[in-house]
C-alpha positions in Angstrom: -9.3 38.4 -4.4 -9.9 41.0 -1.7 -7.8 43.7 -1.3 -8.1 44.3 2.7 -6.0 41.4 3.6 -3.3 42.8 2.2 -1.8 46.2 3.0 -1.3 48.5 -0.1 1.9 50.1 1.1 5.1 48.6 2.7 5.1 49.6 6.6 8.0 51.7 8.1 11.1 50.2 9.8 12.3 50.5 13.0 15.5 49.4 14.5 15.9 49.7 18.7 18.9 48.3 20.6 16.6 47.2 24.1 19.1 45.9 25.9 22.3 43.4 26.2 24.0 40.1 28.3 26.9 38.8 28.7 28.0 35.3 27.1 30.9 33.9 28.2 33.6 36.6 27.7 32.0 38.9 25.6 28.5 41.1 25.2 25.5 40.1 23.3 23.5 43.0 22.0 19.5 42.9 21.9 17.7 44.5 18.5 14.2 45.0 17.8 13.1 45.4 14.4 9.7 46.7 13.4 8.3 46.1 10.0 4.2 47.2 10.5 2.8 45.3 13.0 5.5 42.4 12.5 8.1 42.3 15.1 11.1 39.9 15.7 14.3 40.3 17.8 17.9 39.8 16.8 21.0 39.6 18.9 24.8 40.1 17.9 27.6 40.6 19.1 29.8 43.8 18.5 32.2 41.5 16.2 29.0 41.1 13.8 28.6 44.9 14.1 32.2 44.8 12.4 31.6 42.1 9.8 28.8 43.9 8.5 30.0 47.1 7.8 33.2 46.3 6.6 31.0 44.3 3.5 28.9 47.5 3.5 31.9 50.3 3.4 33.7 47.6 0.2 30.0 47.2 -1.7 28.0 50.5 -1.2 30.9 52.6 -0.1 29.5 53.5 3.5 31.0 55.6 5.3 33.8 53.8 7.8 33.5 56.3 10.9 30.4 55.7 10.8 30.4 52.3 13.1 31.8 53.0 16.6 35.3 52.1 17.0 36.5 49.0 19.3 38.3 48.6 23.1 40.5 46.2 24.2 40.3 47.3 27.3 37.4 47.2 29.8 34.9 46.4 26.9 32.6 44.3 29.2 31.5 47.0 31.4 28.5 48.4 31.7 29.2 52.1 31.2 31.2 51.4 28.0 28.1 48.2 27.4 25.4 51.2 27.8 27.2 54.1 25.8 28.3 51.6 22.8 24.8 50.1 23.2 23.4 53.8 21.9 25.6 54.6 19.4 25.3 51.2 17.5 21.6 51.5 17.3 22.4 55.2 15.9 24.3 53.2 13.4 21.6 50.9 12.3 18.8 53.8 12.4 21.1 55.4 9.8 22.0 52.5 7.6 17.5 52.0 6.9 17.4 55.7 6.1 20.7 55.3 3.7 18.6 52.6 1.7 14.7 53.4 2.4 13.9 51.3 -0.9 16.2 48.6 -1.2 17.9 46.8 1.6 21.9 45.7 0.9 21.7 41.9 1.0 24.4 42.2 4.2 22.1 44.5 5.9 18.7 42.3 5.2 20.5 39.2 6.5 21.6 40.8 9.5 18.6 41.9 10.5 16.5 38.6 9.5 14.8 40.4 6.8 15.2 37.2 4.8 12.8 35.2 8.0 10.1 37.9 8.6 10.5 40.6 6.0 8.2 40.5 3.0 10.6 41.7 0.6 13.8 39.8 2.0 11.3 36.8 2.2 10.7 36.8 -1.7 13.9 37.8 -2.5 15.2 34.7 -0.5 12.6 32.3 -1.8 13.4 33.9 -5.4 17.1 33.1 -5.2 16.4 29.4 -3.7 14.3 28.4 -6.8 16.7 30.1 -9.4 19.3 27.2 -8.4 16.6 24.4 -7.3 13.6 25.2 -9.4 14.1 23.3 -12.2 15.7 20.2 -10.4 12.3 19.8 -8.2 9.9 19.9 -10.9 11.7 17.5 -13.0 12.1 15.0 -10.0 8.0 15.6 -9.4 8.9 16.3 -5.7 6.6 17.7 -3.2 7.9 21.0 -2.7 6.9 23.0 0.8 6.6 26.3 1.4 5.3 28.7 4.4 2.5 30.5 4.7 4.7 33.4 5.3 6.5 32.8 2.6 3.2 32.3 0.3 1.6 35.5 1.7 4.9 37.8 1.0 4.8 36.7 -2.5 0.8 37.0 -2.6 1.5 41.1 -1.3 4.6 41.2 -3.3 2.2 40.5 -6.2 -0.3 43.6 -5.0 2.5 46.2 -5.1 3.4 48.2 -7.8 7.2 47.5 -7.5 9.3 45.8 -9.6 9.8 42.2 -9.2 13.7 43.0 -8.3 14.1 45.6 -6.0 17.9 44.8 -5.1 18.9 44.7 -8.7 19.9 41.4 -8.4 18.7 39.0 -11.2 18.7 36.2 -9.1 16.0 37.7 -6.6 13.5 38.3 -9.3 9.9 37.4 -8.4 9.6 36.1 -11.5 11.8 33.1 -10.8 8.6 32.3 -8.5 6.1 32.9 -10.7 7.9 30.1 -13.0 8.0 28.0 -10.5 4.5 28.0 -9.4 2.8 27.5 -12.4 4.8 24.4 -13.5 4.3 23.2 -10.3 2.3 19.7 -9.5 2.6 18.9 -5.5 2.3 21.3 -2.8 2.8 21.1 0.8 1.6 24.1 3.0 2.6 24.1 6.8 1.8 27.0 9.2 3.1 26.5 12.8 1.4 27.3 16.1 1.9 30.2 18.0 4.5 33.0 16.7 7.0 32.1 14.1 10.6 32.1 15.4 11.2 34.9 17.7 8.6 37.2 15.8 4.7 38.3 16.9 3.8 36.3 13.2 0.7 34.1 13.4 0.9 32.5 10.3 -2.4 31.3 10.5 -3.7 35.0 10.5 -1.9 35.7 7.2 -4.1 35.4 4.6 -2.1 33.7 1.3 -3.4 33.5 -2.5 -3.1 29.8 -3.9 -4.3 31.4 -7.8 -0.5 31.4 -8.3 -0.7 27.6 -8.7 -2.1 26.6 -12.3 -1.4 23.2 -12.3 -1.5 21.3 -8.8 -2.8 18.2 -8.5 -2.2 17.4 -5.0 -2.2 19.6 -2.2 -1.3 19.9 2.0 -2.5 22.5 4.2 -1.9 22.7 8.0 -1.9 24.7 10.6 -3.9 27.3 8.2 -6.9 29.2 8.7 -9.7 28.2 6.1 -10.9 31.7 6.5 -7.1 33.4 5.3 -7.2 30.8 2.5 -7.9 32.8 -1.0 -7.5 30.9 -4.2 -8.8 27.6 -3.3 -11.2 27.3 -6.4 -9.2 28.2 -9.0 -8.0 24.9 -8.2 -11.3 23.1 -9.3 -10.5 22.2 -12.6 -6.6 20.5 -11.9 -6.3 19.1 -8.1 -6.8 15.5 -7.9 -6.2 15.0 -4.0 -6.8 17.6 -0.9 -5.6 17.1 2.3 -6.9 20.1 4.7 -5.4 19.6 8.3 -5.9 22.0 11.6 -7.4 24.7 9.5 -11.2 24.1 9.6 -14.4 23.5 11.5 -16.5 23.3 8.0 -16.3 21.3 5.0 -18.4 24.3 3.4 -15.6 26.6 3.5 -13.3 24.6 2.0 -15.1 23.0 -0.5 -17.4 25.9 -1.6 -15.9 29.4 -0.4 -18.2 31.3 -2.2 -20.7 30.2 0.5 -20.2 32.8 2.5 -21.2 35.2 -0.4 -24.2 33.4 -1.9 -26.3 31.7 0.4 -28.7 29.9 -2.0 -26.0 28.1 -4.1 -26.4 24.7 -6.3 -23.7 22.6 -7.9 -23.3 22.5 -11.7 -25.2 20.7 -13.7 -27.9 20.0 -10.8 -31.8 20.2 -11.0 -32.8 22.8 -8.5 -36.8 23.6 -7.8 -36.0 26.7 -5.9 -34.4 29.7 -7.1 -30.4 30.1 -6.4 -28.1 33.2 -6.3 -25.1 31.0 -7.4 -24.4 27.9 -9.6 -21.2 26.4 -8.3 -18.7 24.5 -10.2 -18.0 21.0 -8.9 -14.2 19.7 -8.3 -13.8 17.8 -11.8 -11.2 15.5 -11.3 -10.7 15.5 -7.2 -11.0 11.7 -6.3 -9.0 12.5 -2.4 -10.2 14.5 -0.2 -8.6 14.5 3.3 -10.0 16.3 6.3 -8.9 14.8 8.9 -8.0 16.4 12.4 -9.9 19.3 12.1 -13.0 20.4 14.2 -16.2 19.5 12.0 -19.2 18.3 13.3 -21.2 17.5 10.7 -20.7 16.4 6.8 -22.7 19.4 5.2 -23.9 20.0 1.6 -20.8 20.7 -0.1 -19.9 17.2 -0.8 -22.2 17.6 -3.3 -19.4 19.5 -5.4 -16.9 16.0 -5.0 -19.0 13.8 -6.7 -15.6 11.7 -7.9 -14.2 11.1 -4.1 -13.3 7.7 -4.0 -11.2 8.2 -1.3 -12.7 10.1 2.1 -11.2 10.7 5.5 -13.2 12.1 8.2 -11.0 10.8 11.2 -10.5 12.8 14.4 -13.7 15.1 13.9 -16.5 15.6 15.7 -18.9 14.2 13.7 -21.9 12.5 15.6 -24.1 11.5 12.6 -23.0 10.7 9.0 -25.2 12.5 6.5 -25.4 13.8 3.1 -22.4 10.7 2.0 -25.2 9.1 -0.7 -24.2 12.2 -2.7 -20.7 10.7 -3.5 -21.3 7.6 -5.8 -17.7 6.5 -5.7 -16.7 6.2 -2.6 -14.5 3.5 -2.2 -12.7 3.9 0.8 -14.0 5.8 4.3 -12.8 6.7 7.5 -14.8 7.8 10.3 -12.5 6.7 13.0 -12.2 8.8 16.2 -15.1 10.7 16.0 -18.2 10.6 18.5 -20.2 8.6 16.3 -22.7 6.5 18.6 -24.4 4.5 16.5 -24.8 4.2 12.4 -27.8 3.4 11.4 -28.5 2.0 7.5 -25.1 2.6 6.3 -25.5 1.0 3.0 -27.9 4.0 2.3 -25.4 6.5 2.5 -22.2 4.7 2.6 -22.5 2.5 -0.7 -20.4 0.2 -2.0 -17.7 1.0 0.1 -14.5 -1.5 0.7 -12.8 -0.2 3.6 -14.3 1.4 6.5 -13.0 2.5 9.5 -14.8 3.4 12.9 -12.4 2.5 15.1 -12.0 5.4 18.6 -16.0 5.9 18.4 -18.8 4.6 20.6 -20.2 2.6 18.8 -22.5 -0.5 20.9 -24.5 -2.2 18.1 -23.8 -2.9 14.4 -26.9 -3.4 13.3 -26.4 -0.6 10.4 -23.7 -2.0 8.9 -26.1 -5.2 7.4 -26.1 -4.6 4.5 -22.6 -3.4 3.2 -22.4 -6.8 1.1 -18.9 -4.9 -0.4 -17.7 -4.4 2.4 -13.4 -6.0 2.2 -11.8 -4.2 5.2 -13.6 -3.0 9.1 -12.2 -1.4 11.9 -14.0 -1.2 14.9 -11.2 -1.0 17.2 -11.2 0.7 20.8 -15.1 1.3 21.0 -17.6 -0.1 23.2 -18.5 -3.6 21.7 -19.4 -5.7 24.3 -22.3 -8.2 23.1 -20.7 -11.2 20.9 -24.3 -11.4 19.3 -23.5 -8.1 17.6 -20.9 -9.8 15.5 -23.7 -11.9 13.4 -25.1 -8.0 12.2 -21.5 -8.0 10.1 -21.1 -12.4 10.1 -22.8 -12.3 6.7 -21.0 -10.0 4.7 -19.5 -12.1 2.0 -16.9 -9.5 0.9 -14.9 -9.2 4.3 -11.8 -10.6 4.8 -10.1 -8.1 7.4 -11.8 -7.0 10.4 -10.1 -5.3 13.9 -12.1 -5.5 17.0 -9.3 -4.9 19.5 -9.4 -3.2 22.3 -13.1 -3.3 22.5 -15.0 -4.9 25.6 -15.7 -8.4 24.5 -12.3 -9.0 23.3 -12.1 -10.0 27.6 -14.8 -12.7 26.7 -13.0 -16.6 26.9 -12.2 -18.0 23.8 -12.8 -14.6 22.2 -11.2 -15.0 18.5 -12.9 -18.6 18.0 -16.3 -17.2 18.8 -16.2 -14.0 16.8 -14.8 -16.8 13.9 -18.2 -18.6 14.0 -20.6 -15.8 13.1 -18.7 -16.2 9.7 -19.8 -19.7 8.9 -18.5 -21.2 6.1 -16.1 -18.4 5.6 -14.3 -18.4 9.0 -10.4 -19.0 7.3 -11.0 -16.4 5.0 -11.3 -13.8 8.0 -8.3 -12.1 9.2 -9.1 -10.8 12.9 -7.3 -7.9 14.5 -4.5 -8.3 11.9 -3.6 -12.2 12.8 -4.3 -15.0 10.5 -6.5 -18.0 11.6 -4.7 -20.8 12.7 -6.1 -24.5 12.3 -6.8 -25.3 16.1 -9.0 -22.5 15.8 -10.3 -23.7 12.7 -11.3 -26.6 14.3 -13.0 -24.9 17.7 -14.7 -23.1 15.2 -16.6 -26.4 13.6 -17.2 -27.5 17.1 -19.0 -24.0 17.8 -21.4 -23.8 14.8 -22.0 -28.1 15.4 -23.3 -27.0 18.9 -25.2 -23.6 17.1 -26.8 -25.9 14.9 -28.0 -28.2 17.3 -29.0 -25.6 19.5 -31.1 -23.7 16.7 -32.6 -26.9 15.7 -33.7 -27.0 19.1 -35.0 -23.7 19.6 -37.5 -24.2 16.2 -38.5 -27.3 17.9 -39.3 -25.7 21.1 -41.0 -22.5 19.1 -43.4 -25.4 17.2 -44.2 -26.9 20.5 -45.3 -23.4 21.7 -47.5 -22.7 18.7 -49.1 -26.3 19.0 -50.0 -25.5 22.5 -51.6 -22.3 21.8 -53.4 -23.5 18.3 -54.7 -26.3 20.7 -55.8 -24.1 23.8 -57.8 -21.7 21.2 -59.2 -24.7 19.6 -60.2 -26.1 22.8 -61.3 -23.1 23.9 -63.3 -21.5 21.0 -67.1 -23.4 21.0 -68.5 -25.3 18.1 -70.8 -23.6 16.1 -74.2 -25.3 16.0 -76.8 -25.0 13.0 -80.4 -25.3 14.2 -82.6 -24.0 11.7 -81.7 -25.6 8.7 -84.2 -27.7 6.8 -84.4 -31.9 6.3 -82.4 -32.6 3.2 -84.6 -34.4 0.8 -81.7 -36.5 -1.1 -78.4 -37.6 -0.2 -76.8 -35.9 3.2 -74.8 -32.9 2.2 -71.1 -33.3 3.2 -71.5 -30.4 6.1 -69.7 -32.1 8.7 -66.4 -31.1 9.9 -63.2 -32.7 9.7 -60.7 -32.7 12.2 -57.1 -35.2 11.9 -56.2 -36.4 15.0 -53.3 -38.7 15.5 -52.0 -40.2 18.7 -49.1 -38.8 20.3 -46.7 -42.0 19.8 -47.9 -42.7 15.5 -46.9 -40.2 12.7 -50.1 -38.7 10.6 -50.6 -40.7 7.1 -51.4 -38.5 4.2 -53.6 -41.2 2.9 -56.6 -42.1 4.4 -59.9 -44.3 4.2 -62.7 -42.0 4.8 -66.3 -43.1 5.9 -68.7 -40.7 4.5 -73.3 -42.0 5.4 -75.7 -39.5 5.5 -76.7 -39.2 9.4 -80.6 -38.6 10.0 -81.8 -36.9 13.3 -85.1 -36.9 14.4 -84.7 -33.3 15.6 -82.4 -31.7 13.1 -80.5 -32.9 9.7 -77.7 -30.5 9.7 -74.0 -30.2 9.2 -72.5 -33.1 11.0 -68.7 -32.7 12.5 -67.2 -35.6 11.6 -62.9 -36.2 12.9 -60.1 -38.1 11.4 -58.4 -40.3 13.1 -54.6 -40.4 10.9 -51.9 -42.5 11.6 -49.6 -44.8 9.3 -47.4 -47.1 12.0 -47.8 -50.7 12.1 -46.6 -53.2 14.8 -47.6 -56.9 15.0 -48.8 -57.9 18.1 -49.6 -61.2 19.0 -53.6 -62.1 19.9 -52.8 -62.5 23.0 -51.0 -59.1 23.5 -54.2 -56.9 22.5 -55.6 -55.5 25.8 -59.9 -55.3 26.4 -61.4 -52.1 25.4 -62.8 -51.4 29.0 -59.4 -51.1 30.5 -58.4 -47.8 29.7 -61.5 -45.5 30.2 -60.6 -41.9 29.7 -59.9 -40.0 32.9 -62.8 -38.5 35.3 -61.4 -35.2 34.3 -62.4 -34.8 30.1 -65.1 -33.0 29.7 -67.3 -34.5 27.5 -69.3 -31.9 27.2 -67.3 -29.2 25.8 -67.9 -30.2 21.8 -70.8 -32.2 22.6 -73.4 -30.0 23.7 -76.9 -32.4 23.1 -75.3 -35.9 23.3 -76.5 -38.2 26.3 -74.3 -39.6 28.8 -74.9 -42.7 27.8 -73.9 -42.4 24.6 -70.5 -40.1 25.8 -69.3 -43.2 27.8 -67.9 -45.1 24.6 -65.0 -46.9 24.4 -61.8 -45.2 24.1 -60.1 -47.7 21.5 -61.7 -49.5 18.7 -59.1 -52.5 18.0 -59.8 -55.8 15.5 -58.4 -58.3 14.5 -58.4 -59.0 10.9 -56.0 -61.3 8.4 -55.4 -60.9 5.0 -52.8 -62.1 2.8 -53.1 -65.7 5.0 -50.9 -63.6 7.3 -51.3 -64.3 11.1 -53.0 -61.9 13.4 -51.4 -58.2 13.4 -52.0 -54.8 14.4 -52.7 -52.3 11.7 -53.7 -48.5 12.6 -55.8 -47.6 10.2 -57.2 -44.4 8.7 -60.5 -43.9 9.6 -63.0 -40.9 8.8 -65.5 -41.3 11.9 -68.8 -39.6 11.6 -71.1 -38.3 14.0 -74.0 -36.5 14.3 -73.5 -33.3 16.9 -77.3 -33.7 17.8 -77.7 -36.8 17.8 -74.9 -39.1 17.9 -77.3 -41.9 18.2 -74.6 -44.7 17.3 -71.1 -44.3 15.7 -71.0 -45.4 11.8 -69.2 -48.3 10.3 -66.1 -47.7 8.6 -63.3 -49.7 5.9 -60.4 -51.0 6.3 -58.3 -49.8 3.4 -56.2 -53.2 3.9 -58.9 -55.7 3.3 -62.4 -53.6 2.7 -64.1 -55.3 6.2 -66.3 -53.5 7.9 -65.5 -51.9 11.1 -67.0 -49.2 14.2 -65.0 -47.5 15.7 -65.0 -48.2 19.3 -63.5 -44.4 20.3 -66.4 -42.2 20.9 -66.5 -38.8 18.3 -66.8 -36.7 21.4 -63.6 -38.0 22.7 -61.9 -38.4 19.4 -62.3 -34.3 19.1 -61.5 -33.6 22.8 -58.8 -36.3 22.5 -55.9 -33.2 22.9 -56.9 -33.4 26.6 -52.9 -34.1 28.5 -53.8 -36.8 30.7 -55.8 -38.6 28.4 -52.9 -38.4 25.3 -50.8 -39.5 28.0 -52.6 -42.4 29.5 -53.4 -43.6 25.4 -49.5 -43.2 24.7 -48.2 -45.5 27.7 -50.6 -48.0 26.5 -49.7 -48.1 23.3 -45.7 -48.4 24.6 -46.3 -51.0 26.4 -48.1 -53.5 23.4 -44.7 -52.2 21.5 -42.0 -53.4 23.9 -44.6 -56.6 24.6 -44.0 -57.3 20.5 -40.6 -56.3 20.2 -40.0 -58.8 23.1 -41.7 -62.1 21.2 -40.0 -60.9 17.5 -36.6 -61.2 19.8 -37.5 -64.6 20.8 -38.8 -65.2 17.0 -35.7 -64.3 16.0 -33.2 -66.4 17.3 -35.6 -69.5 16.5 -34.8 -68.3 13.0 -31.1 -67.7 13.5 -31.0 -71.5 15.0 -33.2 -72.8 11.7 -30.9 -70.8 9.5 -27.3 -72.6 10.7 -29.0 -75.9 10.2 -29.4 -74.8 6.6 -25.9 -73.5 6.5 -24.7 -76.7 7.5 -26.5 -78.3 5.1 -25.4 -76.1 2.3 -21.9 -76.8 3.2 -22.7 -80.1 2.2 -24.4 -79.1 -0.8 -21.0 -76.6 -1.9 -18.7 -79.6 -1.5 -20.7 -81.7 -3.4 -21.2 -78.8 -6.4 -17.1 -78.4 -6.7 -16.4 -81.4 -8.7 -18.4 -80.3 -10.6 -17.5 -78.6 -14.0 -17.0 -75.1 -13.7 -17.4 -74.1 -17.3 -20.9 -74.9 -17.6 -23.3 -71.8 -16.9 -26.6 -72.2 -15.4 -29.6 -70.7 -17.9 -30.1 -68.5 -16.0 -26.4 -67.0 -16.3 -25.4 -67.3 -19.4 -23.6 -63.4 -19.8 -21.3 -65.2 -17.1 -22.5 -63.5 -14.0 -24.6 -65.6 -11.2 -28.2 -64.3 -10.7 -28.9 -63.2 -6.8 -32.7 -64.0 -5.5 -34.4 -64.1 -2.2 -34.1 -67.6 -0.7 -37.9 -69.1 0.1 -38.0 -69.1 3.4 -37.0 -65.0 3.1 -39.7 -64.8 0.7 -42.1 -66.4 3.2 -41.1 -64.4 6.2 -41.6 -61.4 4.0 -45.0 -62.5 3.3 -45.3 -63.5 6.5 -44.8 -59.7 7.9 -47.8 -57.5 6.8 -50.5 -57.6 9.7 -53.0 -55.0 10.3 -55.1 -53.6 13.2 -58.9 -53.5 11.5 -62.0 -52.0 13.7 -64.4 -54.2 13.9 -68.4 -53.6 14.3 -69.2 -52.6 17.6 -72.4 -54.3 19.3 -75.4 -51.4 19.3 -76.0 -50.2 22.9 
């Protein structure tokens, strides 16, 4: 503990009667006392005057003429106010030098030595705790004390007086002492500006808190952290701190020998540089409350409170939160009020916190609060949250149940509560929101909300495929196809060099399984890899005979370009037909329409005629009538388009006669009703008890009536490609 804080000798005393005023009927005297560089001011009346030295003349046998006498007469006016104004300050100014060492109780109370006077200060204090002590630590109460009254005793401490200067027992300092080091909860709170009518600033007086040996909880306010002295003997006992208007550092709080030792490290840490200072760490503090003070940033020292569960930062003027991944525990945090701006990667410094507050920040995003998956209880009231989207950064938490958004800019938005409740999902009842519970009407808005966010992100990855189709098909279209011209005549069986594309129509669904045509193709001019496309699709309609439209009808448009994959093919062979359509029965079915899976080779030299391919149905040979080099241009728009209304139209065409098919059945089947009525009526005389063979556990056997069985048979028709006629 340094010793200049703290004067060595007790100050001289001075007593002055400035001045006086008139109350009611009577004079009020004005006193000045000077202890050092302490001054206060006292004002009595001349009946006070009396009082006082009538106890003085029965206890310390003062002298009785010594006080000047009274008049009943003209006692208000101002040459008897000035004269009698003199001679009583005489009489104080001699009482001080009657007792220089130790001031009569009468006298110290008269002058307010017990308020501003270190020793009447103590002896007051000392008096207070002989009656009280002992009740307040057995009740576990918080007891509070002064600055003032802290640093008297810490200067009392320093001077070598005795510890009862009055001789009275009951103003020992060691009634204090006692007191102190029994002591468990401490409140300290200083006052701005000057205490009382004195020139005090308490939070200039420097106080010692080593008195204290076994605190675990204290309260400072209104202190300065720089008059504080003590503060770490308290490492080893205090559980919770609270530091309040006394501080613009967490450094000199936490480690005061900072400002001795500038290369320090906490104890028990790996350092790689050298240090001046190993500093013990707070053992068993687990609260630690700074709040309303002036810092600005969290600095290094929290690296000494590695058990804080419990941290409160709130009306700082903190812009960034650092250095917080040092304190493993932290349960609960406050940040509120603060000019925090944004918080980037919390969960990297913040933990597995459960409550955090931010509210009175400026905070626009939350896209650093992800990841706090522990995360019970958020305030983010009264900052500047405007975007609803920000609410899905925090929407999948699955920890939080109470959240605060008041007084932010979205809370203006319509149906404001019901939308935030839909970035939770699943867990929208479990949310509290700005401290109301969620009601079932807005329960149900919610389901309505995340039906219509389904439906429009279903939408949106629909729309997102569409795109990527596009541009895989304007880069295919665009990239050139990669032509072999030096390779050698193969001697045996064609190598399988030719590409394969699969290319469905816009109105069929691609078939995994397909019937591919694989002949070796010989050119003249080249035998090389030959590109060869798949034509996929797995629909079926049945189309009557009649329905299936010529070949010629729908030529593809005067815009495809033929020659962009087909650089060597004549024009006459280009000029195919665009569909290669059957007919083909199996099964003894009638006539139908089967898409089949062809593999359709051609040569990309040659291409002197298209090769035969199977039906997978039937085995029948077929051509294909759709020319290679419009099957692998075939993404063109306006032919797709032209293809796909064609197709439509032989749908609605067979939907139209299975209609009229249809109720020719319905007819046939109530003349069989009818007849089975018959049949029923018949079959109930009958006896019951016999059991057909073919039910003999008692239950009836179910089966497909013939005529089902034939209409089922009746139903599989397929579309087969048949040989096309050699140009």
């Amino acid at each position: 503990m340094e010793s200049s804080p703290f004067p060595e000798e007790v100050p001289d005393r001075r007593v002055c009667v400035v001045g006086s005023e008139l109350v009611e009927n009577y004079t009020v005297y004005i006193i000045d006392v000077t202890d050092g560089d302490h001054k206060w001011t006292v004002k009595h009346r001349y009946s006070d005057f009396h009082d006082l030295h009538e106890k003085l003349v029965a206890e310390k046998k003062v002298d009785r003429g010594l006080l000047p006498p009274k008049k009943m007469l003209g006692k208000n006016s101002k040459s008897l106010v000035e004269r009698r104004q003199k001679e009583l300050e005489l009489y104080l100014q001699t009482l001080l030098l009657q007792f220089p060492q130790a001031t009569p109780a009468p006298l110290a109370c008269f002058l307010h030595f017990h308020l501003y006077e270190i020793n009447g200060i103590t002896a007051a204090l000392a008096e207070d705790l002989f009656h009280k002590g002992e009740q307040l630590l057995q009740a576990g109460e918080v007891f509070s004390l002064h600055p003032l009254q802290l640093y008297s005793v810490s200067q009392q401490l320093r001077l070598a007086k005795p510890t009862c200067c009055n001789g009275d027992a009951k103003t020992d300092l060691g009634h204090i002492l006692d007191f102190t080091c029994r002591l468990r909860y401490l409140k300290m709170s200083g006052t701005r500006g000057p205490v009382g009518t004195s020139n005090i600033q308490e939070s200039s007086l420097p106080f010692d808190l080593s008195v204290f040996k076994s605190l675990l909880q204290i309260e400072i306010s209104e202190c300065s952290s720089q008059q504080i002295r003590g503060l770490s003997s308290l490492r080893s006992s205090l559980a919770t701190l609270s530091i309040h208007y006394s501080t613009e550092t967490m450094m000199a709080i936490l480690v005061p020998e900072a400002s001795e030792f500038s290369q320090w490290e906490p104890e028990g840490a790996e350092s790689g540089c050298p240090v001046t200072a190993v500093i013990p760490v707070w053992r068993n503090l687990t609260t630690l409350d700074m709040s309303h003070n002036c810092i600005s940033t969290i600095d290094s020292s929290v690296k000494l409170i590695p058990k804080v569960e419990f941290l409160d930062l709130s009306y700082n003027q903190l812009s960034t939160v650092e250095n917080l991944q040092h304190l493993y525990n932290l349960v609960h945090v406050d940040l509120s009020y603060n000019s925090l701006r944004v918080l980037e990667a919390a969960h990297t410094r913040l933990g597995n916190i459960k409550t955090l507050s931010l509210a009175g920040n400026q905070l626009d995003q939350l896209t650093g609060l992800t990841k706090l998956y522990s995360l019970v209880n958020l305030d983010l009231s009264h900052n500047q949250l405007a975007q609803l989207e920000e609410i899905r950064n925090i929407g999948s938490l699955p920890c939080l149940e109470k959240l605060n958004l008041s007084s932010n800019p979205m809370c203006i938005i319509p149906d404001y509560r019901t939308k935030v409740l839909a970035q939770f999902g699943d867990r929208a009842a479990e949310v509290c929101l700005d401290g109301k519970v969620t009601t079932e009407k807005e329960l149900d808005t919610v389901e309505v909300l995340k039906a219509i966010q389904k439906a429009k992100e279903v939408k949106d990855r629909m729309s997102s495929g569409d795109k990527k189709i596009s541009e895989e098909t304007r880069l295919s279209a665009a990239a050139p196809p990669h032509l072999s011209s030096s390779s050698p005549p193969s001697s045996s069986t064609s190598s399988t060099c030719c590409s394969t594309s699969a290319l469905a129509p816009p109105a069929v669904t691609s078939s995994s399984s397909s019937s591919t045509s694989s002949s070796s193709s010989s050119c003249p001019a080249q035998q090389s890899a030959c590109p060869s496309q798949e034509v996929t699709s797995r629909e079926e309609a049945t189309v009557p005979r009649s329905v299936l439209p010529p070949v010629d009808t729908a030529p593809p448009p005067a815009s495809f370009n033929t020659n962009t994959h087909l650089l060597s093919a004549d024009s006459a062979q280009v000029q195919q037909p665009a569909v290669s359509l059957s007919e083909h029965t199996h099964c003894g079915a009638p006539p139908r329409i089967t898409t089949t899976t062809l593999t359709i080779t051609a040569c990309c030299v040659c291409s002197s005629r298209p090769v035969e391919a199977t039906c997978f149905s039937c085995s029948a040979a077929s051509c294909p009538l759709l020319s290679p080099h419009l099957l692998s241009s075939s993404f063109n728009k306006d032919f797709i388009t032209q293809l796909s209304h064609h197709l439509s139209s032989i749908v609605k065409e067979q939907k139209r006669n299975s209609t009229e098919e249809d109720e020719k059945e319905e007819e046939r089947e109530e003349e069989k009703t009818s007849e089975s009525r018959e049949v029923q009526s018949h079959v109930e005389g009958t006896d019951v008890g016999s059991l057909s063979p073919g039910s003999r556990d008692g239950y009836f056997e179910m089966g497909l009536d013939d005529s089902v069985e034939e209409s089922v048979c009746s139903s599989s028709t397929s579309l087969a490609v048949p040989p096309a006629e050699e140009a």
